[in-house]
C-alpha positions as CSV (number, residue, x, y, z in Angstrom):
1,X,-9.7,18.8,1.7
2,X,-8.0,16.0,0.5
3,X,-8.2,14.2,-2.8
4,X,-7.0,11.2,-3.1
5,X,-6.3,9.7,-6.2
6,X,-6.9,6.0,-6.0
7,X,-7.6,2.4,-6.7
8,X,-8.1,-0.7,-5.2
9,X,-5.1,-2.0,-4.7
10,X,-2.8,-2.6,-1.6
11,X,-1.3,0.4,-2.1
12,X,-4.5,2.0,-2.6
13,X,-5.6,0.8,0.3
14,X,-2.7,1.9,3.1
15,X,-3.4,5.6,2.4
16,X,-7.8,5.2,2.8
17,X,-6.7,3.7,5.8
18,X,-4.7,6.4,7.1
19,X,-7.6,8.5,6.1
20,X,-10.5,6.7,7.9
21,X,-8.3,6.4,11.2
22,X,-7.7,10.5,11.2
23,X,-11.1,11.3,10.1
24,X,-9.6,13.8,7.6
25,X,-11.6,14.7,4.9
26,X,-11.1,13.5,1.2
27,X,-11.9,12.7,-2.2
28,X,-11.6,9.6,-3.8
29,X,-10.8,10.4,-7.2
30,X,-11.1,6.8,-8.9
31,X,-8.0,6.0,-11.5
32,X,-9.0,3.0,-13.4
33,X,-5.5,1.3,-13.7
34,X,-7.4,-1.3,-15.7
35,X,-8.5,0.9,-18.1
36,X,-5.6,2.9,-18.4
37,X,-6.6,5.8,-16.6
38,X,-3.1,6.5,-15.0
39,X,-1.9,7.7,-18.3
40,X,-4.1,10.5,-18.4
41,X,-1.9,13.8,-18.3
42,X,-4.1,15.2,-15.0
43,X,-3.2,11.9,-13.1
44,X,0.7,12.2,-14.6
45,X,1.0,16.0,-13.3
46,X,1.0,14.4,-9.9
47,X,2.1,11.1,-10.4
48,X,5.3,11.2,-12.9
49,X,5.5,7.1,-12.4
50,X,1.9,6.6,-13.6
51,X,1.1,4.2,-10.4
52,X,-1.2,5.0,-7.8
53,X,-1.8,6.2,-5.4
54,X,-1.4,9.9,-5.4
55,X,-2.7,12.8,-3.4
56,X,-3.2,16.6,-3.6
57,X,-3.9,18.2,0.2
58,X,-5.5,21.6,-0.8
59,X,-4.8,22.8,3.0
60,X,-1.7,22.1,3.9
61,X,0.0,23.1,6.9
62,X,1.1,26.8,7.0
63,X,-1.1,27.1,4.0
64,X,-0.1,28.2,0.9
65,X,-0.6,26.3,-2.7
66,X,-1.7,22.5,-2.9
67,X,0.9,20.4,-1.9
68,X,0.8,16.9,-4.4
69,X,2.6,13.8,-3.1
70,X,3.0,10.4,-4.9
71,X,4.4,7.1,-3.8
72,X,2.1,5.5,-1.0
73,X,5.4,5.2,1.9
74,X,5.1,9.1,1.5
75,X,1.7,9.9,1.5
76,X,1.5,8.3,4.7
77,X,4.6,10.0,6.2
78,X,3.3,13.2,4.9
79,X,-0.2,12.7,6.4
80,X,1.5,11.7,9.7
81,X,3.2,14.5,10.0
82,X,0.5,17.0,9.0
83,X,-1.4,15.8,12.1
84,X,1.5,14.5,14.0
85,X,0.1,11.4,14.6
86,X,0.7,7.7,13.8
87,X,4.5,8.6,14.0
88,X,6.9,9.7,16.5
89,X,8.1,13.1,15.6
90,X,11.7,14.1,14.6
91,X,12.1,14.8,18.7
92,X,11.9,11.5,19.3
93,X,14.6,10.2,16.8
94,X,14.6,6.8,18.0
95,X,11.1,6.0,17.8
96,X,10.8,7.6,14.5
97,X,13.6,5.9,13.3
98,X,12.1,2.9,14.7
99,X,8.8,3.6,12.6
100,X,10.5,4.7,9.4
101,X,12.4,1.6,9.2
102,X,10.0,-0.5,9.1
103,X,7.7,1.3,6.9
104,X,10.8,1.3,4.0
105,X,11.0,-2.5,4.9
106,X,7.6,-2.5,3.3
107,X,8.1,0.1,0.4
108,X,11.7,-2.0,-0.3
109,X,10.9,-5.0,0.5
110,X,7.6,-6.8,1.2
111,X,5.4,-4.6,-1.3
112,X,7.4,-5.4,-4.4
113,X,8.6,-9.3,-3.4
114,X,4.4,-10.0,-3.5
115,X,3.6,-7.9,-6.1
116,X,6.1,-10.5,-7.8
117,X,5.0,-13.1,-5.9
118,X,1.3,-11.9,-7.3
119,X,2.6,-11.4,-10.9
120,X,3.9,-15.1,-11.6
121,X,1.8,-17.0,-9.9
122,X,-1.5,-15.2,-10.7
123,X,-1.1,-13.4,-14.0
124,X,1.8,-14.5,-16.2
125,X,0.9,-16.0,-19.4
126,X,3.1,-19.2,-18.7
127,X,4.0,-20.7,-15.0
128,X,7.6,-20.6,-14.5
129,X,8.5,-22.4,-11.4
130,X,11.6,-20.9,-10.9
131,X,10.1,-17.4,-10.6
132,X,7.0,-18.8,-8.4
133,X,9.1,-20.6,-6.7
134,X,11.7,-17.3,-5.9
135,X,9.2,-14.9,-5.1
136,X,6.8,-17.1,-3.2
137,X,9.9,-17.9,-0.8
138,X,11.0,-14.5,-0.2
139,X,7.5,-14.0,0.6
140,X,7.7,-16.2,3.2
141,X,11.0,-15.2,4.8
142,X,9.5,-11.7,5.0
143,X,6.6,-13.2,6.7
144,X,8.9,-14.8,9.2
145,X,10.6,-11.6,9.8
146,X,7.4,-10.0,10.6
147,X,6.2,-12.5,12.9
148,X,9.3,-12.7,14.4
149,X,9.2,-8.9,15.0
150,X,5.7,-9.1,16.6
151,X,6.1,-11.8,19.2
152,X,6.9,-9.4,21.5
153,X,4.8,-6.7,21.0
154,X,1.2,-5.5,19.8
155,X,2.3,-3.3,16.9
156,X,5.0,-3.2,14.4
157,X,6.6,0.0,15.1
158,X,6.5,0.9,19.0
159,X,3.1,0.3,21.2
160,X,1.0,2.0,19.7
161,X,-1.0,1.9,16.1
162,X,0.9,3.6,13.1
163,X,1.7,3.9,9.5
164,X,3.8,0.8,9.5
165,X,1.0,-1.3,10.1
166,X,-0.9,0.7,7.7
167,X,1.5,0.0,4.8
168,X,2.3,-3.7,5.9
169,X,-1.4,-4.8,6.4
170,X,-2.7,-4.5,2.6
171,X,0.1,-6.8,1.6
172,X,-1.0,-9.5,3.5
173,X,-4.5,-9.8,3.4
174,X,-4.3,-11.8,-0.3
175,X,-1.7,-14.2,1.8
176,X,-3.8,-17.7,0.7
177,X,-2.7,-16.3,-2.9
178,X,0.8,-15.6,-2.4
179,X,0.7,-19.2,-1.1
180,X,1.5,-18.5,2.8
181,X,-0.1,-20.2,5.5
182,X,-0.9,-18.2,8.2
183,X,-1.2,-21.2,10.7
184,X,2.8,-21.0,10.2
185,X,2.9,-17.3,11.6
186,X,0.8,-16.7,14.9
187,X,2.3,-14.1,15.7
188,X,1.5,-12.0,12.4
189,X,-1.9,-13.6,12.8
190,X,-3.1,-12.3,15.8
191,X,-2.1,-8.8,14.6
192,X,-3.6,-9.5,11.1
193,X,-6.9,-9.8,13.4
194,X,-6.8,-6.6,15.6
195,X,-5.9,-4.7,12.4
196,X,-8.5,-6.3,10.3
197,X,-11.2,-5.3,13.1
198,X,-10.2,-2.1,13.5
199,X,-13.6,0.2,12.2
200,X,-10.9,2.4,10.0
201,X,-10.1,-0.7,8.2
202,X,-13.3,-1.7,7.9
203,X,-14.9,1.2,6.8
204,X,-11.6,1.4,4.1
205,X,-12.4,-1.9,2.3
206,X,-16.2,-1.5,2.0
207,X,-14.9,1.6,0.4
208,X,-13.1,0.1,-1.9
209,X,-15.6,-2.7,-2.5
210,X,-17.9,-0.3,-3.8
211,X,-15.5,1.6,-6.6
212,X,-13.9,-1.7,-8.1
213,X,-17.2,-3.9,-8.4
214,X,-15.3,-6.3,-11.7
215,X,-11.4,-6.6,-10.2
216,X,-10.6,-9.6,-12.4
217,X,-7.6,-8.6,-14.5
218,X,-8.7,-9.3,-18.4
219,X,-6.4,-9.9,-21.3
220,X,-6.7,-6.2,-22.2
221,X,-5.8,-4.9,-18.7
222,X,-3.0,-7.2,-18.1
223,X,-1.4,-5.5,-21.8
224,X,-1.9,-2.2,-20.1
225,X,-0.3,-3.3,-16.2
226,X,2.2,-5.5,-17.2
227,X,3.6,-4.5,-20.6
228,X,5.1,-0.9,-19.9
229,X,7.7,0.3,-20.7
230,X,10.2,3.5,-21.1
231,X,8.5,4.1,-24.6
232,X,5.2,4.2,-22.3
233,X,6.5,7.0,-19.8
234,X,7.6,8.8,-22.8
235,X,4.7,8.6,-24.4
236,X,6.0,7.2,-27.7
């Protein structure tokens, strides 16, 4: 058994996608980032950066103690590996390399320009348009890279269905509010489609659609996502 320690977020999502494709069962453990739940010492003995999501696997391969794993990128590596699907394995260096590269483009790249891109347009106090501006191009050249990449080809990361497009498809379902038009990338958009119709994918969001029923960020919540800092991992 799995539990996965989670909330609704894009990150959130990448790893209840992984889980609904391999039929693996889990545990949804809900952390309320909202509330403030990801400061709560059980959550921080598994997840030292107080972000989710994290995961404990209670069976993991060649047995032994639980094996806990934060940082969404290496859930999903973890996982694929465990079952040795979804990635090529280290015997085929070039197509793992081929899948690991792109999934640290996400974890490097796409995941925290948006979540920026997110952050000033949707939630800062004041609009600064050189930030919105900043972010919500870089957005858009890494949406050109992407479609780029998938004009020749059905998948991200070699021809078949893996965690790349796991960890890339969360970030750009809220696209129309990171201000990109997906009429300007028909590449991405046909695979935005295939992986939205997917019944894993499916199955993930009504999931997640049925934990986080209020996800408007309030005035209190924002305080607790947006103004950490070193005094807050220290618990000062």
């Amino acid at each position: 058994m799995i539990d996965l320690h989670y909330w609704t977020t894009p990150n959130g999502h990448k790893v209840t996608m992984f889980l609904e494709e391999a039929g693996l069962p889990y545990r949804i453990v809900p952390v309320n980032i909202s509330k403030g739940e990801q400061f709560n010492p059980d959550f921080l003995a598994i997840a030292p950066n107080n972000r989710i999501p994290a995961m404990v696997d209670h069976a993991p391969a060649g047995g032994g103690a639980p094996v806990s794993v934060f940082e969404s990128g290496a859930i999903l590596l973890y996982l694929a590996d465990k079952i040795g699907r979804f990635v090529a394995p280290a015997s085929d260096p070039r197509g793992r390399a081929e899948a690991l590269q792109w999934l640290f483009w996400q974890m490097g790249g796409l995941g925290p320009m948006a979540g920026q891109n997110h952050h000033f347009v949707q939630y800062a106090p004041e609009q600064i348009p050189y930030a919105i501006n900043r972010y919500v191009n870089e957005t858009n050249r890494l949406y050109g890279v992407l479609d780029k990449r998938l004009g020749d080809r059905e998948f991200v990361a070699g021809p078949d269905y893996g965690i790349a497009d796991m960890a890339i498809y969360p970030w750009i379902v809220p696209h129309e509010r990171q201000r990109q038009n997906m009429a300007d990338f028909p590449h991405l958009a046909r695979w935005f489609a295939a992986v939205k119709a997917r019944p894993a994918t499916e199955r993930a969001y009504a999931l997640a659609a049925g934990i986080n029923t209020q996800p408007n960020v309030t005035a209190a919540s924002a305080a607790l996502l947006f103004g950490q800092t070193a005094a807050t991992v220290k618990g000062n």
